[in-house]
N, C-alpha and C positions, 0 to 999 in steps of 0.2 A: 537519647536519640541516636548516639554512635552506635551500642547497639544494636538496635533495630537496624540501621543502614548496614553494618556487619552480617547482621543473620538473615537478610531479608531482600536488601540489594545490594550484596556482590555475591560472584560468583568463585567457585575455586580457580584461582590464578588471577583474578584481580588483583590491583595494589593500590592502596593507600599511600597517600603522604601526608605524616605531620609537622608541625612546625609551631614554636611558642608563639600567642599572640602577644604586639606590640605593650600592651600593657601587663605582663606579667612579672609578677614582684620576681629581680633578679638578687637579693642584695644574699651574698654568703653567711655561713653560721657563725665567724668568731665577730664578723661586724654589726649584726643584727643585735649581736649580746650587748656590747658597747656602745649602742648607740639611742634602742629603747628599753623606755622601763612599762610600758605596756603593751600588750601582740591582742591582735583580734584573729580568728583564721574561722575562715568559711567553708567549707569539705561536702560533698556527699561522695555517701556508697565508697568505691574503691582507690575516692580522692584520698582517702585517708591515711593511704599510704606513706607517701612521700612528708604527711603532715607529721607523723609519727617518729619516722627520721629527724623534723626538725626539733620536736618536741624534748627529741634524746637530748641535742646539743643547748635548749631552751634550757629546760629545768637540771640539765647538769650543773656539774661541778666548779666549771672554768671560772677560774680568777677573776677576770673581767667584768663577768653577767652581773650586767644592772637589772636585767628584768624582773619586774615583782609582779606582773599578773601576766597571764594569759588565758584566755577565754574563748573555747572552741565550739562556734554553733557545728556542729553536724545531721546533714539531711541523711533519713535513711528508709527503706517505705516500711520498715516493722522492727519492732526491739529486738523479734528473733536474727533479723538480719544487719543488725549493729554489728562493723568487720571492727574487732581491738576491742571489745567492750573488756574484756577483765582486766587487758590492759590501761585502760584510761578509768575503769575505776579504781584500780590498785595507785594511780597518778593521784587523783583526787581527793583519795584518803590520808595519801604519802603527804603531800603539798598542799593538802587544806586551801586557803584562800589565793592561793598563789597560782593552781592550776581549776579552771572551772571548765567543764562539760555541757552542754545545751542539747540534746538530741530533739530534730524535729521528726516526728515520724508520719510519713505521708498517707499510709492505706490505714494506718490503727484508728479503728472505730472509736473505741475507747483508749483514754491514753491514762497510763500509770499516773496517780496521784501522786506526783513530786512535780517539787520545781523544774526539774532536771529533764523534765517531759514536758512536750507538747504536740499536739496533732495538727496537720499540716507540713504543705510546701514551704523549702525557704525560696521567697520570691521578694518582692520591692516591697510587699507593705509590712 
């Protein structure tokens, strides 16, 4: 929907303002590592970003890390539009059970026969 209100309702010289909502996970990367041994993250489309950053400091190297799984649902509307895809599977073959990938993909008619796919939004059910 940001999008849309970007391309659609503003105009050039409009402005925006963002700001984190109150409930957004703040905790830093050397604490996260030391403190859980399992991560769930929830991403679409260009969420993927910042998720990729953390994933660097997740399945690194560092002394500390307790974590033994993580588990990334990712929405996206089509495989072709998977943003990191060789990246996160080059993860998944590296880190075996340690790092898992879920892609929901919203417009694909048919969805690739693996676990690793499914069609549809990620929503509450």
């Amino acid at each position: 929907n940001l999008s849309n209100h970007l391309c659609s309702g503003m105009s050039v010289g409009d402005t925006i303002s963002f700001s984190h909502i109150p409930f957004n996970i703040k905790i830093q990367a050397p604490e996260f590592l030391k403190k859980y041994k399992k991560i769930g993250m929830i991403v679409g489309g260009t969420g993927i970003t910042p998720m990729i950053q953390a994933l660097h400091a997740i399945l690194g190297e560092e002394k500390d890390n307790i974590v033994e799984e993580v588990v990334l649902l990712y929405g996206s509307k089509s495989k072709s539009e998977i943003l990191g895809k060789e990246l996160l599977d080059s993860w998944s073959e590296k880190y075996g059970n340690r790092f898992t990938v879920v892609h929901a993909l919203s417009d694909e008619k048919r969805v690739p026969s693996s676990n690793d796919y499914y069609g549809g939004r990620i929503d509450e059910a």
